[in-house]
C-alpha positions in Angstrom: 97.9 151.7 133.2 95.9 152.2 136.0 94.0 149.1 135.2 97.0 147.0 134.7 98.3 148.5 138.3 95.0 147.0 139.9 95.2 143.9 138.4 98.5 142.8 139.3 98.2 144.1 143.1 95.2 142.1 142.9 97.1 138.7 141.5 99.5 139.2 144.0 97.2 139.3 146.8 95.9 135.9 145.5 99.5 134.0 145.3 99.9 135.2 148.8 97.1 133.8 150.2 96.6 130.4 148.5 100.7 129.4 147.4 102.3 128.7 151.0 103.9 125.0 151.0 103.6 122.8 154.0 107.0 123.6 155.3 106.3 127.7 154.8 102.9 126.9 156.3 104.5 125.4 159.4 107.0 127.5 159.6 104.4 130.9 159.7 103.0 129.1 162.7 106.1 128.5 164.3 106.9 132.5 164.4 103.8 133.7 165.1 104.2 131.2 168.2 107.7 132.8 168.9 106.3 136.5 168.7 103.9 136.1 170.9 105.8 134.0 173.5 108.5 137.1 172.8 106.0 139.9 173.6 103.8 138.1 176.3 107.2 137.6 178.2 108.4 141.4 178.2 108.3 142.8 181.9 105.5 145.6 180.7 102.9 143.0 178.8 103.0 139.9 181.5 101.6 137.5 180.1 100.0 134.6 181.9 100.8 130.9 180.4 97.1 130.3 180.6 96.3 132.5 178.1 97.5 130.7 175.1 96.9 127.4 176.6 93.4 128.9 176.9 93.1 129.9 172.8 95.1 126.6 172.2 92.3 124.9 173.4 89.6 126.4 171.9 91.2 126.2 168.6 91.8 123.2 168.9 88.2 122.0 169.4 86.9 124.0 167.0 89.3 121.9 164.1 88.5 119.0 165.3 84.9 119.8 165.3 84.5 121.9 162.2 83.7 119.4 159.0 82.9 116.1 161.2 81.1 115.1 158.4 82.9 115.6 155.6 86.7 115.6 156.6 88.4 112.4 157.1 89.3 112.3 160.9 93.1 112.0 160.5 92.7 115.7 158.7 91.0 116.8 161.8 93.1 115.0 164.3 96.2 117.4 162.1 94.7 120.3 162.4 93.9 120.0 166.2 97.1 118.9 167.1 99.0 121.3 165.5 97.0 124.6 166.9 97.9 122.3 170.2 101.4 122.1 170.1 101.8 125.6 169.1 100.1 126.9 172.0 101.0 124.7 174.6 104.9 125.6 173.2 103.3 129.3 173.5 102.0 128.4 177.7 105.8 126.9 178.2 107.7 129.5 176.9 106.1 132.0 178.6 105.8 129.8 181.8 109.5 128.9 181.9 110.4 133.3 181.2 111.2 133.5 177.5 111.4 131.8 174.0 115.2 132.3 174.0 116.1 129.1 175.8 117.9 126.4 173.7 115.5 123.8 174.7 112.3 125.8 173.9 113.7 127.1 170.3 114.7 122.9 169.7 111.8 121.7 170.5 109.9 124.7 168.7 112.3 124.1 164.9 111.4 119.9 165.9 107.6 120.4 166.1 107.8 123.0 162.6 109.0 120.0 161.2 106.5 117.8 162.2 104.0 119.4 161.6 105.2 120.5 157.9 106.1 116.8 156.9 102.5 115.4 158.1 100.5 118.9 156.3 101.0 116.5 152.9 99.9 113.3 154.8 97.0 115.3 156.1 96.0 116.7 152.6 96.3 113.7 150.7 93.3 111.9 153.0 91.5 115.0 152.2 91.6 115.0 148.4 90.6 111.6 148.2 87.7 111.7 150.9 86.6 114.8 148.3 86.9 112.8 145.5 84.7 109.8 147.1 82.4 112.9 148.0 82.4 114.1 144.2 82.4 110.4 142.9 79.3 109.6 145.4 77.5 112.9 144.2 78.3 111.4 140.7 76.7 108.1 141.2 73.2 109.6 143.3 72.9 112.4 140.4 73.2 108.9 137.4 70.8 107.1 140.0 68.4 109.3 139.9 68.2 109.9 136.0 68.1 106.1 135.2 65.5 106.3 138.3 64.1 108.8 135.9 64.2 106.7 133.0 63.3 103.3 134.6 59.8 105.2 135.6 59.4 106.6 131.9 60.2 103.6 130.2 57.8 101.4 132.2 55.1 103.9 132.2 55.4 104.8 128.1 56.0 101.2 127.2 53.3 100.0 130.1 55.3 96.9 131.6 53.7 95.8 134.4 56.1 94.8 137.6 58.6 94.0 138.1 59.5 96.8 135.6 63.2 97.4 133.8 66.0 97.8 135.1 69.3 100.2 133.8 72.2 98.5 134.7 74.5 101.4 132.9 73.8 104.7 131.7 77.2 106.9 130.3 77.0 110.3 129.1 78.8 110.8 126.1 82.1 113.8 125.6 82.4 113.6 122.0 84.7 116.0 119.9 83.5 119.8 119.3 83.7 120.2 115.8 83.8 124.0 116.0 85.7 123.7 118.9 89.1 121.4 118.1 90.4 119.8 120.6 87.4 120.3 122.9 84.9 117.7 123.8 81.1 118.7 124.5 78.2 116.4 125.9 75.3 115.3 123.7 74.0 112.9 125.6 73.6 109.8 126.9 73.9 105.9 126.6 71.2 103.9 128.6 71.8 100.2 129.1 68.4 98.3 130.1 67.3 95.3 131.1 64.1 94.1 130.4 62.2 91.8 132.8 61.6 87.9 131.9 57.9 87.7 130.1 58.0 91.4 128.9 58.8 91.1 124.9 62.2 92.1 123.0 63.9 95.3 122.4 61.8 96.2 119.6 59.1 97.2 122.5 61.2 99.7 123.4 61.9 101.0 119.7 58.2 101.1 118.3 58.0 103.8 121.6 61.0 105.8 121.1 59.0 108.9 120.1 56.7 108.7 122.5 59.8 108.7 125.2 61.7 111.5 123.6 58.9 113.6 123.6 58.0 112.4 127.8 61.4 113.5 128.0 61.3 117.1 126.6 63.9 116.6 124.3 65.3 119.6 122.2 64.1 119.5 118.8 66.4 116.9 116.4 67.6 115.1 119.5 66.1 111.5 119.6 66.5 108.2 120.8 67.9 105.3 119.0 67.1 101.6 120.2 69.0 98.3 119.4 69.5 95.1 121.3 72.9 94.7 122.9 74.2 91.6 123.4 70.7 89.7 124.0 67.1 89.9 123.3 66.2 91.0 127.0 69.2 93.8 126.7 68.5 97.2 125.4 71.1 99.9 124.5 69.1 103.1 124.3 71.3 106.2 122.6 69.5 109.5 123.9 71.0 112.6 122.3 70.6 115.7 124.5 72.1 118.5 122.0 71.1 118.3 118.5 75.0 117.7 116.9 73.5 118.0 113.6 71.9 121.4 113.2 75.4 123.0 112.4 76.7 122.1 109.1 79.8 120.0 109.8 82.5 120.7 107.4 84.9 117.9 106.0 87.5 120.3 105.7 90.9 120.1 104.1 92.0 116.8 105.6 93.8 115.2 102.5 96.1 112.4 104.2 96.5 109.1 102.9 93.9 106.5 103.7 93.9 102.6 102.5 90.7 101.1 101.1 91.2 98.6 104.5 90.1 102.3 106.4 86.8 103.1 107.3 86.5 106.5 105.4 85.4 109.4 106.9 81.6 110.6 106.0 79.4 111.5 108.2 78.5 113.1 111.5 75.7 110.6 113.7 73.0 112.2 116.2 75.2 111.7 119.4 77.7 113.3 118.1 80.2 110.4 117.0 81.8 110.8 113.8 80.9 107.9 111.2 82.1 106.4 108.1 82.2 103.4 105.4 84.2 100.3 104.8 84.3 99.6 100.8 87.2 97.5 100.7 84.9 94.0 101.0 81.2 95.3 100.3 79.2 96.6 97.9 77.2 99.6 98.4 73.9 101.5 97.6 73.4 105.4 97.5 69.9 106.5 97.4 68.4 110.3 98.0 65.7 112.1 96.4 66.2 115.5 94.1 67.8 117.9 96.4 68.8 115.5 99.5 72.3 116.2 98.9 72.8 112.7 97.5 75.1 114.2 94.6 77.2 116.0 97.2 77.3 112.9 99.7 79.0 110.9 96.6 81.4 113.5 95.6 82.1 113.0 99.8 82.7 109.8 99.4 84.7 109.5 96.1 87.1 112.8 97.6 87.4 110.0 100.6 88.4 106.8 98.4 91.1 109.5 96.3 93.1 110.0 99.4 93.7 106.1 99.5 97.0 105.3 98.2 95.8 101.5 97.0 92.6 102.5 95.6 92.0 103.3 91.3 88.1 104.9 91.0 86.2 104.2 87.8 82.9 105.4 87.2 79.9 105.2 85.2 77.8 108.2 84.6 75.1 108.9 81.5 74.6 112.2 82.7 77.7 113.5 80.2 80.3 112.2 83.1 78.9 115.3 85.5 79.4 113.5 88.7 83.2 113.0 87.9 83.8 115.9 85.6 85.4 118.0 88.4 87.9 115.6 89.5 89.0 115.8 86.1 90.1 119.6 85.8 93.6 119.4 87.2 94.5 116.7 84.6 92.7 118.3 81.8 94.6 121.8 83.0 98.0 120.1 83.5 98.2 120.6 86.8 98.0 116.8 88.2 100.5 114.0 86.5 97.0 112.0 85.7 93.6 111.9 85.8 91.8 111.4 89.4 89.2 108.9 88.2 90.6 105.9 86.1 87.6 105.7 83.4 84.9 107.5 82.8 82.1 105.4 80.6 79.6 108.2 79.5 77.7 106.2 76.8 76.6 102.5 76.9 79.4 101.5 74.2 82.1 103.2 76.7 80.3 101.1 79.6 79.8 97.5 78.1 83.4 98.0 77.0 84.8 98.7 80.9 82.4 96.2 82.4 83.9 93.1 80.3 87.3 94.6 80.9 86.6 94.2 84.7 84.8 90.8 84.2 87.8 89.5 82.4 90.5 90.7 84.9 88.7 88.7 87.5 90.1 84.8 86.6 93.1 86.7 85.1 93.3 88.7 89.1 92.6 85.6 90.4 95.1 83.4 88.6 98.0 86.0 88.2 97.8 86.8 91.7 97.7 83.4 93.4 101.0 83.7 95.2 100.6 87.0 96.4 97.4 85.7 98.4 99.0 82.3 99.5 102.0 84.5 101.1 99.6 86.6 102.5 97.3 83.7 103.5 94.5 85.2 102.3 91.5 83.7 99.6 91.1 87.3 98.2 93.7 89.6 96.9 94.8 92.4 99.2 95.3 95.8 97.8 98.3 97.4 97.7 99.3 100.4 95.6 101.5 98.1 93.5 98.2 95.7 93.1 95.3 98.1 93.4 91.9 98.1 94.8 89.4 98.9 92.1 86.1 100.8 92.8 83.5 101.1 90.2 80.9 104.2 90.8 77.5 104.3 89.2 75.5 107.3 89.1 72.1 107.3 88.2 72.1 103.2 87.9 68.2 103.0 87.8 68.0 104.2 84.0 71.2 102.0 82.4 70.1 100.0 79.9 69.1 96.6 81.0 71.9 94.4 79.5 74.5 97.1 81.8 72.4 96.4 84.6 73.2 93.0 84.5 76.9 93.1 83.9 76.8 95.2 87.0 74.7 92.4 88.9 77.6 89.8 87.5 80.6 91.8 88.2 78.9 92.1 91.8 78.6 88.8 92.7 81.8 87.5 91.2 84.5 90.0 91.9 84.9 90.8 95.9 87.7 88.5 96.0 90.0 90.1 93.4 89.3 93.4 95.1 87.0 94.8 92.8 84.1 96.2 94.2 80.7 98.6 93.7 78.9 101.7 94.5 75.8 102.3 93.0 73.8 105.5 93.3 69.8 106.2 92.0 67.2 108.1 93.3 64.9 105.6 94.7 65.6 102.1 95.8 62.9 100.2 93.8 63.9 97.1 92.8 62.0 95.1 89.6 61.2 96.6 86.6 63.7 97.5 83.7 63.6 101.6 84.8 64.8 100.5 88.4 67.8 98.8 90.4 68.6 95.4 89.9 67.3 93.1 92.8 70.2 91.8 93.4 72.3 94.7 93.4 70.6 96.0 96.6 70.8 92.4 98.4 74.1 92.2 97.6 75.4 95.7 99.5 76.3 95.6 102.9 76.8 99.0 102.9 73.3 100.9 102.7 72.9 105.1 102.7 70.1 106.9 102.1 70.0 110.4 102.2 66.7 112.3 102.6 63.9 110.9 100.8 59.9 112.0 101.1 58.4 108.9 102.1 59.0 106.0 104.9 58.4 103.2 102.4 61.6 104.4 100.5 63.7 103.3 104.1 61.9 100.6 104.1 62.7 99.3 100.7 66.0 99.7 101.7 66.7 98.5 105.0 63.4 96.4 105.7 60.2 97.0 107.7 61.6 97.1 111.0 59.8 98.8 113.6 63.2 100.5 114.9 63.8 102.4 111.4 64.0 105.9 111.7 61.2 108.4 109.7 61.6 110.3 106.8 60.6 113.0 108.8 63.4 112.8 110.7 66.1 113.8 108.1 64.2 117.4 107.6 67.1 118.6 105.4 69.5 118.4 102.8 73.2 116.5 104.3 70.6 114.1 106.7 70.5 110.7 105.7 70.5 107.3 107.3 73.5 105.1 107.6 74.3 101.2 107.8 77.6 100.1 107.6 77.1 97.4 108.7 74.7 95.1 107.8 74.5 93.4 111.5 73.0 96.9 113.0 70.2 99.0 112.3 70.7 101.9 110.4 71.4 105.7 112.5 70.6 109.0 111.4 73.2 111.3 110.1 74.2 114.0 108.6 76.6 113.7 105.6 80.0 116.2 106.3 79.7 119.3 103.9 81.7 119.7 101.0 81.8 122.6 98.2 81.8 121.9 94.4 85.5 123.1 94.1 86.6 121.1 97.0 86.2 118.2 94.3 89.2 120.1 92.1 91.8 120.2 95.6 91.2 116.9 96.6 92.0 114.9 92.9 95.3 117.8 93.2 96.4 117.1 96.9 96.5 113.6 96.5 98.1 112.9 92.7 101.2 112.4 94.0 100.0 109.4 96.0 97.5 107.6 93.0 98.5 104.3 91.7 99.0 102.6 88.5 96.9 99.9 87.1 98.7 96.8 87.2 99.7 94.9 84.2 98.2 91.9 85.1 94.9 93.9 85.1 96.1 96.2 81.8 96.8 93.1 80.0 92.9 91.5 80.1 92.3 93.9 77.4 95.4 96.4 76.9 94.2 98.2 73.7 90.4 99.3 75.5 92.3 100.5 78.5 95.1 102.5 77.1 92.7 104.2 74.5 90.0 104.6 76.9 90.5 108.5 77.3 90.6 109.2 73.4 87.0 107.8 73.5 86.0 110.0 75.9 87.8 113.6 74.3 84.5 114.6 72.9 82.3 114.5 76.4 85.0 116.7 77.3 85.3 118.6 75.0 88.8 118.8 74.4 90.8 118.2 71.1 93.7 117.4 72.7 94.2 115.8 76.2 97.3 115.9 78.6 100.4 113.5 79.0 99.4 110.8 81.8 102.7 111.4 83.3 103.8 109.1 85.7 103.4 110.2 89.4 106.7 110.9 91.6 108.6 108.0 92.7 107.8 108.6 96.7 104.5 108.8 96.4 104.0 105.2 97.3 106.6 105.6 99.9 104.7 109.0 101.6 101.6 106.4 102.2 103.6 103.6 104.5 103.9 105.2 107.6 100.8 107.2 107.4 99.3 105.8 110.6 96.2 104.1 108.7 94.1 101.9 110.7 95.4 98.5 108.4 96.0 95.2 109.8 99.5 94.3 109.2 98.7 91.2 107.7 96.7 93.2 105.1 99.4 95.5 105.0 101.4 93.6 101.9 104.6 94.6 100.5 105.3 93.5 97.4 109.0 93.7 97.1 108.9 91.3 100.1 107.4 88.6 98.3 108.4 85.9 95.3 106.0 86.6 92.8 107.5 84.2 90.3 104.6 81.9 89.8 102.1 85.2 89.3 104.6 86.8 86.7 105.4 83.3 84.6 101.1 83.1 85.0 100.8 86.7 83.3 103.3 86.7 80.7 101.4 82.9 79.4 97.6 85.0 79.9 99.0 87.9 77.5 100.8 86.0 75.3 97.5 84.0 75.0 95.6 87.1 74.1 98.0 88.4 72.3 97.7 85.4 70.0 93.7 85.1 69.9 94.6 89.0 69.1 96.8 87.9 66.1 94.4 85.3 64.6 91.5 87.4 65.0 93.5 90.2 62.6 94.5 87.5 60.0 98.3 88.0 61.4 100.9 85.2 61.3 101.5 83.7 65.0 103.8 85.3 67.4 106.5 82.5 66.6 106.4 83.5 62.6 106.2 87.0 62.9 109.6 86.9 65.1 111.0 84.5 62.4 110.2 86.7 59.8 111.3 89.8 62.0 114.6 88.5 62.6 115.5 86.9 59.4 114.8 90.8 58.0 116.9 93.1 60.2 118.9 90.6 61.7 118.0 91.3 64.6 119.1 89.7 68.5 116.6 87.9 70.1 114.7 90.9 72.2 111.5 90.8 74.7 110.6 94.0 73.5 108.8 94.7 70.5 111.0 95.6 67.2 108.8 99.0 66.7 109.2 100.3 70.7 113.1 99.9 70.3 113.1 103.9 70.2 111.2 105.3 72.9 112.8 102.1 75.7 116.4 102.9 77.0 119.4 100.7 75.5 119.9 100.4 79.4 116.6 99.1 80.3 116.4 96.7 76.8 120.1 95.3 78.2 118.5 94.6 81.5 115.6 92.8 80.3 118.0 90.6 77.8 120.3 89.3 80.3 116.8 88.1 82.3 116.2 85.2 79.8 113.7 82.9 80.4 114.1 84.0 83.9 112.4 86.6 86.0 115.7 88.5 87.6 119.2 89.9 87.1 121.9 91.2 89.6 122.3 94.9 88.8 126.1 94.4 88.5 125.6 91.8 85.3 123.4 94.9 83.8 126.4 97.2 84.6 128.9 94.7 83.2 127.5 94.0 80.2 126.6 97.4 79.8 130.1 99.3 80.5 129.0 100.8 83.0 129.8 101.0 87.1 127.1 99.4 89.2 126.5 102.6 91.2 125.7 104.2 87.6 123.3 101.7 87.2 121.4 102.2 90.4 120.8 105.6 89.7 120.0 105.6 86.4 117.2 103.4 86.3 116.2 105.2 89.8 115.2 107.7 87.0 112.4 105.5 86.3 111.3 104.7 89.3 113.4 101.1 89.7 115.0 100.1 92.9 116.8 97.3 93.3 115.0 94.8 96.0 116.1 94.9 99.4 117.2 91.5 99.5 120.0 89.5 97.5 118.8 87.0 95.3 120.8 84.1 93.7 121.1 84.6 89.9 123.6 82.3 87.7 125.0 80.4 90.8 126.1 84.1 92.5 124.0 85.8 95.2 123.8 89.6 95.1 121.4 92.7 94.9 119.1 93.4 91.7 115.5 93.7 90.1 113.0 91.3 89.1 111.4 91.3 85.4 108.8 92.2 86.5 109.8 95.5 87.3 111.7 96.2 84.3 108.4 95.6 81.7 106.4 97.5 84.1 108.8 100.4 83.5 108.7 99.7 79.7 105.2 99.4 79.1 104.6 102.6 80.9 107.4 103.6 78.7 105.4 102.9 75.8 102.1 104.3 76.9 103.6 107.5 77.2 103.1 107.5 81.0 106.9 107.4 81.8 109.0 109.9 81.0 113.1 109.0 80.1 115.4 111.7 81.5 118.4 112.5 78.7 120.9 111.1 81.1 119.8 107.7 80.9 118.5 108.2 77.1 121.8 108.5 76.3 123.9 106.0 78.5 124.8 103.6 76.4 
C-alpha cells in the first residue's frame, strides 16, 4: 500500500508540472501578476513600481538570450514579451495604487489572452526548428558512416582518386519475429557509385569479406553486393544483427494463398522475409544429408496446400516418405481427401502419371482456349475450378533414365497449361544417368540450395560468379541460398522451421479449401486417375482406404476475398465466362478416347452399343451411362436431358418437367454443390436463370467416382 501511496503522489506531481495548456499557462501568470500588484500595493508592504519593472527586465533578457542558438527567434521574442507585459502591468498597477481598477484588470484579462493564443504559435516554430535540429543530427550521423564507408571501400578495394561515392545509404526496421508487431534494425543499405575507369560492381563483390571483416561485423552478419540499375552503381546490403541465429518459426499461418502468390519460405540476412513464385517457373531443390533440405520441401509443399487453385502430385521412390504425412488425415478420416493428388512410388506408378500429364497438355490447351481468350491470356490461369498442377520430385537424381526424360519433356512443354515442376536431389550434377537432367536445371528459374559442403556445388547451380556466397557461410542446418529470380544473384537465408507433425495440421486446416481436378484434365486418361490410390494401398499399407468425399461447398468461396496478392486479370471467375467452345471441345476429346478405348477392348462403337442398349430395355435417349442410372439423382438425369445437344437449361424447365417448384429445385441440387449462374441466359427463345452442362456432368461424374455424396432428400425427389 505504502508503495502504491508513493507512486501515485509521485504521478500526480508529474501531471502538475508538465499538463498546463496555453490558456492555464497564461492565465497562472496573470494571477501571480495580480498577487503581487495586490500585496506590493498594501499600505504596510509599499512597493515601489520599479521593482517589478526591474525583474521584468531582467527576465526578459534572460528569455531572449537563453537558447540563441537553438530556439527559433519568434519563440524567444514570446517568451520575452510576455515576462514584459506582465511586469510592466505589475509597475502600472502598483504605480497607479492598486490592481482593482477596471482598466488595469481589462487590460490584464486582454493581455492573458494574448499571450495564451500566441503560446501555440510560439511552440509550433519550436517543434519544428527541433525537428530540423533532429533531422540535421540525422543526416551528419549518415554522413559520417558513408564517410566511413567511402574510406573503407576505396582503401579495401584500392581505387585510386577520385574514389566512390554513396549517394544513399538507409538503415533497414524490419519486423521482429519474436517480437510481433515490433520492428528491429539489422542494418543497412549502401548505394555507391563508382568512378568512370574503376571496373564494375563485381569489384566490390570479390571484396565483400574483406570489408565486413574492416568493418567488425558481428559473426553471421555480411555484405551482399549486386549492381543497381547500371554497371557503375552498386547496392551494397550490410547486415548489422545476425537475423538468422534464432530459429524462425513458420508458425500456424494456414490462410489461403493462390499459386499467382509468392509463398512464404524463408527469412534473408537483413532480416526481410523471402519466398517463391511457382506459378510460371520450374524449380530446383538441392542440400546435402542433414541440410534440412527434406524439411525445406515439406516448407514449401505446406505453402502450395494453403492455395485454393493449386492440386500437388508427387514423385517419391523412397516408399512416398516425403508425402506420407500429408496423408494421415485422409487415411484416418479426418480430412474429405487426400492432401497430395498422386503419389507415384514405383516407376510403373510414375511413367503412368507422367503421360497422364503429357496428355492433358494439348487436351489443357485445346479444352481451355476460351477461357484464355476471355482472359487474354496465351497460358491458362488457375483457378480452383481449373487448377494449377504441381509435380514434386524427391530424390530425382536416381529415377530411372526414361522418367528423367519425361520429366525434361513435361518441363519444357507444359508452363502454359499451368503445369509446372519441382525437383529435389542432393547434388546439382548434371550429365551422367545417376544425376539431374541438364536441362532440368536450365530450365528452373527458381534455384535453392540449402547447405552443402563444397563451393563448387553453388556454383553448379547458379554459375561461377565472383559475387556467390560460400558454403561456409550457411554453417547450419535451415541456411541455404535463394534465387527467385533468375535476373538477381542468389542471397543467403535461412529456411522458416517447421516440425514433422506440422505436415499433419496443415493438409487438415486447409481440406476444406482443396480443389478438384477438372474433367477436362480427368478425361486424358479417366481410368489411371480414378484408380490411382488402389495402386498405391500397399505402400501404405492399408487394406482399405477412405471415401474421397467431396469438400464443403464454400470452400471455394472462403478463398475469394482472402486478400491474396493476385492480379485481377489473373483473378478468373469461371461462372463469369461462356465456356461453350471449351465444353463442346471436351465432350468431342472424351468421346474420342472413349472410342480408341472401345476398339482397343474389341467393343462395338459407341453408336452400336447405344443401339443395342436401347433396342434391349427400351430405354429414352440418356447422356448418362445405362449402368450409373442408380447412384445419379432422377433430378440431376432430368436436368441433363432437357440440355440436348445444348450446353444449358433454365432451372424452371428442370422444375417443370420435373413436378416440382423452382425454389425446390435450387435447393436441392444446392445439395450437390450446383448454383445456378448469376446471370440469365436465353434458352429455347426465353431468357431466365439456370446452369450450364457443364456443371451438371461435373456433379455426376463425381457422383460416380464416389466423391459426391447424394443427401436422401434429393435421392428421393422425384
Amino acid at each position: 500500500m505504502a508503495d502504491g501511496k508513493k507512486k501515485s503522489k509521485k504521478q500526480s506531481k508529474i501531471n502538475w508540472s508538465h499538463e498546463q495548456g496555453p490558456l492555464l499557462g497564461a492565465a497562472n501568470a496573470a494571477s501571480a501578476a495580480m498577487a503581487v500588484a495586490a500585496v506590493g500595493s498594501l499600505p504596510e508592504v509599499g512597493m515601489e513600481w520599479w521593482v517589478p519593472a526591474a525583474a521584468g527586465a531582467v527576465a526578459t533578457t534572460a528569455s531572449v538570450a537563453r537558447g540563441s542558438g537553438e530556439q527559433p527567434l519568434l519563440s524567444r521574442l514570446y517568451r520575452g514579451g510576455r515576462w514584459a507585459g506582465f511586469a510592466a502591468w505589475t509597475a502600472y498597477a502598483l504605480a497607479s495604487g492598486g490592481p482593482w481598477d477596471v482598466a488595469a484588470m481589462s487590460s490584464l484579462g486582454i493581455g492573458a489572452i494574448t499571450a495564451g493564443v500566441l503560446q501555440p504559435v510560439s511552440r509550433s516554430f519550436e517543434i519544428a526548428a527541433e525537428d530540423r535540429r533532429a533531422a540535421e543530427g540525422e543526416i551528419k550521423r549518415r554522413a559520417g558512416i558513408a564517410g566511413e564507408w567511402e574510406a573503407r571501400i576505396n582503401r579495401i578495394c584500392r581505387f585510386s582518386r577520385p574514389g566512390v561515392e554513396v549517394s544513399d545509404l538507409v538503415e533497414w526496421k524490419m519486423p521482429d519475429p519474436n517480437n510481433p508487431g515490433a520492428t528491429r534494425k539489422t542494418g543497412m543499405s549502401i548505394v555507391v557509385d563508382l568512378p568512370a575507369g574503376q571496373s564494375s560492381w563485381k569489384t566490390i563483390a570479390a571484396k565483400a569479406e574483406a570489408l565486413a571483416a574492416d568493418a567488425d561485423l558481428p559473426d553471421g552478419c555480411g555484405i551482399e553486393v549486386a549492381s543497381h540499375g547500371s554497371r557503375r552503381r552498386v547496392l551494397m546490403l550490410v547486415s548489422t544483427v545476425d537475423a538468422l541465429a534464432d530459429d524462425i518459426p513458420a508458425g500456424d499461418d494456414y490462410s489461403p494463398l493462390s499459386i499467382y502468390d509468392d509463398l512464404p519460405t524463408c527469412m534473408h540476412r537483413d532480416g526481410s522475409y523471402g519466398g517463391i513464385n511457382l506459378k510460371w517457373q520450374a524449380g530446383v531443390l538441392i542440400g546435402a544429408t542433414g541440410s534440412g533440405k527434406s524439411a525445406h520441401l515439406s516448407l514449401i509443399m505446406r505453402q502450395l496446400l494453403r492455395c485454393k487453385d493449386v492440386i500437388v502430385m508427387g514423385i517419391d521412390f523412397n516408399g512416398g516418405k516425403a508425402f506420407r504425412p500429408f496423408l494421415k488425415p485422409w487415411l484416418e478420416g479426418r480430412a474429405s481427401r487426400p492432401a497430395i493428388d498422386w503419389v507415384a512410388t514405383t516407376p510403373k506408378e510414375a511413367e503412368l502419371m507422367l503421360d497422364f500429364l503429357l496428355g492433358a497438355i494439348p487436351v489443357r490447351s485445346s479444352g481451355y482456349a476460351a477461357l484464355m481468350a476471355q482472359a487474354n491470356d496465351d497460358k491458362v490461369p488457375a483457378t480452383p475450378s481449373v487448377p494449377h498442377i504441381q509435380v514434386i520430385t524427391d530424390e530425382a537424381a536416381d529415377l530411372p533414365r526414361n522418367i528423367k526424360g519425361k520429366l525434361v519433356e513435361l518441363s519444357n512443354r507444359s508452363r502454359g497449361v499451368s503445369i509446372r515442376m519441382l525437383t529435389c536431389a542432393l547434388r546439382a550434377v548434371s550429365g551422367g544417368g545417376d544425376q539431374l537432367p541438364k536441362e532440368l536445371i536450365a530450365q528452373a528459374a527458381v534455384r535453392v540450395a540449402m547447405r552443402v559442403n563444397e563451393d563448387t556445388e553453388l556454383q553448379r547451380l547458379y554459375g561461377y560468379s565472383r559475387g556467390l556466397p560460400k558454403a561456409d557461410e550457411m554453417h547450419a542446418a535451415g541456411y541455404g541460398l535463394l534465387q527467385a529470380d533468375p535476373a538477381r544473384l542468389p542471397r543467403l537465408m535461412k529456411g522458416l522451421l517447421v516440425k514433422p507433425e506440422d505436415s499433419y495440421q496443415a493438409a487438415l486446416a486447409t481440406d476444406d479449401r482443396r480443389p478438384v481436378m477438372d474433367e477436362i484434365t480427368v478425361n486424358v486418361n479417366r481410368e489411371a486417375y480414378e484408380e490411382r490410390w488402389d495402386r498405391a494401398r500397399d505402400w501404405l499399407g492399408v487394406d482399405t482406404l477412405p471415401a474421397i468425399r467431396s469438400a464443403p461447398s464454400s470452400s471455394q468461396e472462403s478463398g475469394e476475398g482472402s486478400g491474396t496478392a493476385v492480379k485481377e486479370r489473373e483473378r478468373i471467375d469461371l461462372n463469369s465466362l461462356d465456356l461453350k467452345d471449351a465444353a463442346a471441345r471436351a465432350r468431342a476429346k472424351r468421346r474420342e478416347l472413349e472410342e480408341r478405348n472401345r476398339a482397343r477392348r474389341g467393343e462395338p462403337a459407341k453408336d452400336e452399343f447405344d443401339a443395342i442398349i436401347a433396342a434391349s430395355f427400351d430405354a429414352d435417349p440418356d447422356p448418362l451411362p445405362t449402368e450409373d442410372h442408380g447412384e445419379v439423382p432422377e433430378l440431376l438425369k432430368v436436368a441433363l436431358r432437357l440440355c440436348g445437344d445444348g450446353d444449358r437449361v433454365h432451372y424452371k424447365a428442370v422444375a417443370a418437367e420435373a413436378g416440382l417448384e423452382a425454389e425446390d429445385v435450387r435447393e436441392l441440387l444446392r445439395l450437390i454443390d450446383i448454383e445456378p449462374f448469376d446471370n440469365s441466359f436465353r434458352w429455347n427463345g426465353t431468357k431466365a436463370r439456370g446452369y450450364f452442362r457443364d456443371q451438371l456432368e461435373d456433379a455426376a461424374a463425381r457422383i460416380r467416382r464416389g466423391e459426391l455424396a447424394v443427401p436422401p432428400e434429393l435421392r428421393d425427389a422425384m
